[in-house]
Kinemage of the C-alpha trace (Angstrom):
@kinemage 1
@onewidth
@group {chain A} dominant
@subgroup {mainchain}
@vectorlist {calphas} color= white
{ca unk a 1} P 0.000 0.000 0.000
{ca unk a 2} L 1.662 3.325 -1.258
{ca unk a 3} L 1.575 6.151 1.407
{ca unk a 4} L -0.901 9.222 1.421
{ca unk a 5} L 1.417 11.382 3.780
{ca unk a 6} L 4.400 11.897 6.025
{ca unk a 7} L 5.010 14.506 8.388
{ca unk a 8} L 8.029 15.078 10.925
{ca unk a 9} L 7.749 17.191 14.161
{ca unk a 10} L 10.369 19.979 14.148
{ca unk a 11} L 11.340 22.370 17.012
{ca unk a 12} L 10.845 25.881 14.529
{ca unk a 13} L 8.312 25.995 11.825
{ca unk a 14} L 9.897 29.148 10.317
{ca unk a 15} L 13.942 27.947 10.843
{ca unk a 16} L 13.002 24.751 9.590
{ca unk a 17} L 11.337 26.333 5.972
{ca unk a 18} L 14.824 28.381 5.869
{ca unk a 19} L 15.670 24.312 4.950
{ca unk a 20} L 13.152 22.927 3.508
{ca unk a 21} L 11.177 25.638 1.128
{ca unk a 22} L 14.370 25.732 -0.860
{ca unk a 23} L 15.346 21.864 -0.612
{ca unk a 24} L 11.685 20.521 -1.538
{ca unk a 25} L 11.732 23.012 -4.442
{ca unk a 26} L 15.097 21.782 -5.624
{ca unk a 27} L 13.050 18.175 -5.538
{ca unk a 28} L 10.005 19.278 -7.376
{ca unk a 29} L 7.745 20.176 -4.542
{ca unk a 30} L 6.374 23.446 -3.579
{ca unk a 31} L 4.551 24.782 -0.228
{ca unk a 32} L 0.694 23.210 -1.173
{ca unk a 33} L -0.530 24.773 2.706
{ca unk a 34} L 1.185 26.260 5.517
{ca unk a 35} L 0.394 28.375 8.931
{ca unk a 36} L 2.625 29.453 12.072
{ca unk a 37} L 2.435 25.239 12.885
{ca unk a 38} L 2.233 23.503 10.033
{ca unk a 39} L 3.704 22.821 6.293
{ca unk a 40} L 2.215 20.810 3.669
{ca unk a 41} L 4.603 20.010 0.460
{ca unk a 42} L 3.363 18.822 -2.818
{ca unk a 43} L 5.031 17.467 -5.866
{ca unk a 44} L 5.243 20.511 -8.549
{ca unk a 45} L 3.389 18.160 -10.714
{ca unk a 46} L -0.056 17.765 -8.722
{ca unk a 47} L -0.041 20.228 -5.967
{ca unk a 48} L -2.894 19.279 -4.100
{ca unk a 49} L -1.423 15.540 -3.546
{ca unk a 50} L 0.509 16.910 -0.754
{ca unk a 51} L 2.944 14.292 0.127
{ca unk a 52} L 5.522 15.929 3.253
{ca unk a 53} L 4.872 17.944 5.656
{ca unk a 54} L 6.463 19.706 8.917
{ca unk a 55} L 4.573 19.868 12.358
{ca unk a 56} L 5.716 22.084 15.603
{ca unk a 57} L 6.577 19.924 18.093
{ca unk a 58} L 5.004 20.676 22.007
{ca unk a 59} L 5.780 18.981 25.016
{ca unk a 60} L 2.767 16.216 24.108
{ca unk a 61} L 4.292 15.163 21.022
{ca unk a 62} L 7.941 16.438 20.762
{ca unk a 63} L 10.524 16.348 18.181
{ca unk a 64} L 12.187 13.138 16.968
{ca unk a 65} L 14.792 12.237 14.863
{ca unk a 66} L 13.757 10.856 11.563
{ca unk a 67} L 14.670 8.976 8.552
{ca unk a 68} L 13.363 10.261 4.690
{ca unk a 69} L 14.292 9.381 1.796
{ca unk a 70} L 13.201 11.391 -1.230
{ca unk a 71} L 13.881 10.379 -4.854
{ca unk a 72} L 15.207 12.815 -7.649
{ca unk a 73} L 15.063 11.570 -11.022
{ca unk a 74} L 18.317 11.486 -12.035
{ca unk a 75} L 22.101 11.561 -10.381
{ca unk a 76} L 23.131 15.137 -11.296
{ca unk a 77} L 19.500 16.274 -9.229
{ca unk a 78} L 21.080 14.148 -5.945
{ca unk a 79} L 23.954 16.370 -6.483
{ca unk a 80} L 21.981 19.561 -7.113
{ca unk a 81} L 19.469 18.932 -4.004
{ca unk a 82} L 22.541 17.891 -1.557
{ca unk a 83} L 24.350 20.980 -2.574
{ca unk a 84} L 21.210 23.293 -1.933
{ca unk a 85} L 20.722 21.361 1.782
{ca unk a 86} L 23.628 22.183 2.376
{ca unk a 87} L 23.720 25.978 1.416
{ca unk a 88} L 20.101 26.174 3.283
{ca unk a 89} L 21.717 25.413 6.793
{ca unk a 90} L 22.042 21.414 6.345
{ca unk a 91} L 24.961 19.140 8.015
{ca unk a 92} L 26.865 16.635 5.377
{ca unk a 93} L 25.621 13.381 6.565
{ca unk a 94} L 27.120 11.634 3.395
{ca unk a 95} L 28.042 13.335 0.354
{ca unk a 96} L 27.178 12.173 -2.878
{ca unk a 97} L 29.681 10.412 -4.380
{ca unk a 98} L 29.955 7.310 -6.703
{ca unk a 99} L 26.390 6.143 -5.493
{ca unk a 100} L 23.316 6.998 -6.226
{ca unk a 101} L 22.364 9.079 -2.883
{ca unk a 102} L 23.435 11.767 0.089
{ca unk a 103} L 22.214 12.435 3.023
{ca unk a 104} L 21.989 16.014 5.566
{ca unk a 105} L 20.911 16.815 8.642
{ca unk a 106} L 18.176 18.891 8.845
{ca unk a 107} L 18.576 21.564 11.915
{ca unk a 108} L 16.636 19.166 13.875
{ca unk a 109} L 19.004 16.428 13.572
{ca unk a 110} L 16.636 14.736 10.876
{ca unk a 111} L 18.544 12.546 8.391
{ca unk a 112} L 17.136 13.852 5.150
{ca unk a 113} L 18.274 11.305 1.711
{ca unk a 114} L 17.992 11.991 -1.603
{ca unk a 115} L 18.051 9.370 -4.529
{ca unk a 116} L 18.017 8.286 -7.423
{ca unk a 117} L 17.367 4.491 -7.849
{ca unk a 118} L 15.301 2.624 -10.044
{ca unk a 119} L 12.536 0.537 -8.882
{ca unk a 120} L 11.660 -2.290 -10.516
């Protein structure tokens, strides 16, 4: 069963979009909703099938580290999207090299990957 949604609780709405507004757009999403608490991303291609989003944490339901992959369509755009995280304010968590992938740290500690793999 495909997902519908994913969304990760971060510490700072607005320090966290300083990431992720340029990042996602990099990755052919765009803002689809957003408010002091909460932002919705959608793929460029069908904005209203928003697909990630970012939640402020509380004390009830606090910030945890996370795990996301997101796929680019081709090797140069893991490249392109890594370099961009990490001009945004994102840690090297494993450059892009020979493989197909890289990973950064959002300012949350999040481990953000993008790839490019073929699924078969």
């Amino acid at each position: 069963m495909p997902f519908h949604h994913i969304a990760i609780r971060v510490s700072d709405v607005k320090k966290s979009r300083e990431f992720y507004d340029p990042v996602m757009a990099a990755a052919g999403y765009g803002v689809y909703w957003a408010n002091d608490s909460i932002v919705y991303y959608a793929p460029i291609t069908n904005p209203k099938a928003f697909e990630f989003g970012l939640m402020l944490a509380n004390s009830d339901k606090p910030a945890a580290k996370s795990h996301i992959a997101f796929a680019v369509p081709s090797i140069d755009d893991v490249v392109s999207v890594y370099n961009i995280a990490i001009e945004s304010g994102g840690t090297d968590n494993g450059e892009p090299g020979s493989r197909e992938k890289a990973f950064v740290l959002d300012c949350d500690g999040n481990n953000i990957e993008f790839i490019h793999s073929v699924r078969e």
